[in-house]
C-alpha positions, 0 to 999 in steps of 0.5 A: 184284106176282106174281113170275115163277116159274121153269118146273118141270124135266121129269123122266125116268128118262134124259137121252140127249144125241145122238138118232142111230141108237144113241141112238134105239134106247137110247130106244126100248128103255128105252121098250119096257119102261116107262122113259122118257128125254129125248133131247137132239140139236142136229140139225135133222130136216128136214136129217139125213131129207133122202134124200140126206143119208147115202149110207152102209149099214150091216151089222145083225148077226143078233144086233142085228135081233133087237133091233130086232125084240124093241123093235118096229121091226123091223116097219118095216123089214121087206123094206126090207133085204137078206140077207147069206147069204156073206162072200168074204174075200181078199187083193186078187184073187189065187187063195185066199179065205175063205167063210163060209157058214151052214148053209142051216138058220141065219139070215142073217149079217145084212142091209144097211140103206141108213143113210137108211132107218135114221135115219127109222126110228127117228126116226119110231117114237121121235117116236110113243113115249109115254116118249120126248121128242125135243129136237131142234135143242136141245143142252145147255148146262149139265150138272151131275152131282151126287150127288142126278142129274142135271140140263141147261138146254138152249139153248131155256131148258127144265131137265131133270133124271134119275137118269142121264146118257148121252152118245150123241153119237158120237166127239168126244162133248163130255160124255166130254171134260168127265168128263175120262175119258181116251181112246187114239186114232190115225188110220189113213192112210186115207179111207173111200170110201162110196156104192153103184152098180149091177151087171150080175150078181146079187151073190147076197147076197153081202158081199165084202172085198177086202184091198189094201195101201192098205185094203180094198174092202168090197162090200155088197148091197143089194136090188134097185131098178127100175134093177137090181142095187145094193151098197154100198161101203166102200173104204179108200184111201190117205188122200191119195187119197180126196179125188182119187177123190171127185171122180173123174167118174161114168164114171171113178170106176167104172171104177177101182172096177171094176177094184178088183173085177176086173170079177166083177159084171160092167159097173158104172152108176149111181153115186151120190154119194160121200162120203170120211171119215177113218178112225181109232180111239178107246177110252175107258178107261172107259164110266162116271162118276159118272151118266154111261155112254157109248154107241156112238162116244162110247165107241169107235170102230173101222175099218169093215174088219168092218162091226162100228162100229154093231153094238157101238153096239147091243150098247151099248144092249142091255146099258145096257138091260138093267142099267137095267131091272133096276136099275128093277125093283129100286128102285134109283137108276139112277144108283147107282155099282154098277149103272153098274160092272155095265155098265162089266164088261159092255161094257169087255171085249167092245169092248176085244177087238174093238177090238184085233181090228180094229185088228190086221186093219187093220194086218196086211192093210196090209203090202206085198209078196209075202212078206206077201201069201203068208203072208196067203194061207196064213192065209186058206186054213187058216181056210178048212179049218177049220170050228170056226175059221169058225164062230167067226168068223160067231158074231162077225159075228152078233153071238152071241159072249160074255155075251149081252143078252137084247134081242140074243137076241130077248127082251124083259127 
């Protein structure tokens, strides 16, 4: 009688457990130059490609377009975005603002994605690449982390094995819980309200921050459909109110948003549907373990107030990129304890410091009062005179601040 045999385990150079928007891009680019990777996702597609399944946009910086120009998916995207040419900064809507403006020589602070057109995006350019595997609706049950690698049975039965093991599956990643790597976190009293809606005026590529005491009101453009003029928000309410506003008719919720706005873009229409989330912040106090690297929000998470939550994701993925190409190319394990540190080095400060950043804008654009408004106020016409500052600052909203990648410069490794 022939004895059944085991099925032999697929093999890859990385497991990537969570195939959302940085863990496709983590595959993608690994692919671009050569390496190959198994993406583990429990998600079923034909839910999370459903048009109206993420209402959210999000900001790409300069830097991360780059990026994904550099990996090939760029192309896809290409005229499906629009422009972030200024940022207004101010403090609810009294005289004095902050802007930031390039020089008409310089590229776009960044451009505003619909998340939808994002996720299919990816998902489609990962499910053609040659050295990417997508286990959808699959999850990992098991994981052991050896000195030898890495190996997973997934719920279908299937044992895959790598030298490396990187969780991508955003802020209550359970593969950061089970390495047991310690985590500083704290809610906000505040919810995020996010959709889009049309406008009278052209908002002339303009992304605004309007800073109120309960949170602030992010506007974001978007390009233009057939009904008209359309941006994104994010506005950061009161965490008790958001649930209350949500559920606000069309007619009403526009009305306070427009209000909120002072009315500058003119009559709002067309709203679509919103959606509320709380907002908090996490830090992991490391990004490494033994073959394990953390990614995106499995690493760190921070309030929307500068749009930079998936932009560090990307810087992420550009780094973790880069040490592992070069680690391959030298014939070392990518799972070697070193080659790990170099990203834990690399990534550990830049996020702490944005981190703090924003956490601290959060908290001083959230004190009530004259004095404090005044003072803000203040602030924000210093910097407002002070190019070198300002440059500073869009330096830090294209993502070109620091030691950077090379994928984030546009140049394959």
């Amino acid at each position: 009688m022939d004895t059944p045999t085991q099925p032999s385990a697929a093999k890859a150079d990385v497991i990537i457990l969570g195939g959302g928007l940085v863990g496709a891009t983590l595959a993608l680019a690994l692919d671009a130059h050569g390496l190959t990777s198994i993406v583990v996702d429990p998600a079923d597609p034909a839910v999370t490609l459903a048009p109206g399944f993420d209402g959210r946009a999000s900001a790409i910086a300069s830097a991360s377009g780059r990026m994904l120009d550099a990996i090939g998916v760029g192309a896809a995207l290409a005229g499906q975005g629009c422009a972030i040419r200024q940022i207004r900064v101010s403090d609810g809507l009294k005289p004095g603002k902050l802007d930031f403006i390039p020089d008409a020589t310089d590229d776009a602070l960044g451009t505003m994605y619909e998340n939808k057109l994002l996720r299919r995006t990816l998902f489609e350019a990962a499910s053609a690449a040659a050295g990417v595997s997508l286990r959808m609706k699959t999850r990992a049950t098991e994981v052991r982390r050896e000195a030898a690698g890495v190996t997973a049975v997934l719920s279908d039965d299937s044992v895959v094995t790598a030298p490396l093991l990187v969780a991508a599956e955003g802020r209550q990643s359970p593969t950061r819980q089970a390495a047991g790597i310690a985590v500083a976190r704290w809610q906000y009293d505040h919810a995020a309200i996010v959709g889009a809606f049309h406008h009278e005026h052209d908002h002339e590529n303009i992304a605004y921050e309007i800073f109120y005491p309960a949170g602030p009101f992010a506007l974001l453009p978007l390009p233009d459909d057939a009904i008209g003029h359309r941006s994104a928000i994010v506005w950061s309410v009161k965490a008790k109110d958001g649930a209350g506003l949500v559920k606000l008719s069309d007619r009403a919720f526009l009305a306070e948003a427009e209000k909120a706005m002072g009315g500058f873009l003119g009559a709002l229409s067309d709203a679509s549907p919103r959606a509320s989330y709380p907002l908090g912040f996490h830090h992991a106090a490391r990004i490494t373990a033994e073959r394990l690297v953390l990614v995106g929000d499995a690493g760190h998470g921070i309030h929307p107030i500068a749009g930079q939550g998936l932009n560090l994701g990307f810087r992420d993925v550009a780094t973790l990129a880069e040490v592992l190409v070069e680690g391959k190319r030298l014939g070392l394990d990518l799972g070697d304890a070193a080659l790990l540190d170099r990203y834990q080095r690399w990534r550990g400060l830049d996020t702490f410091m944005v981190a703090a950043a924003t956490d601290g804008l959060t908290r001083l654009f959230g004190i009530p009062g004259r004095a404090a408004s005044a003072v803000r106020r203040f602030g924000i016409s210093a910097v407002d005179r002070l190019p070198p500052l300002k440059d500073r600052f869009m330096a830090e909203a294209r993502g070109e601040s620091g030691d950077l990648p090379k994928l984030l410069q546009g140049l394959m490794i």
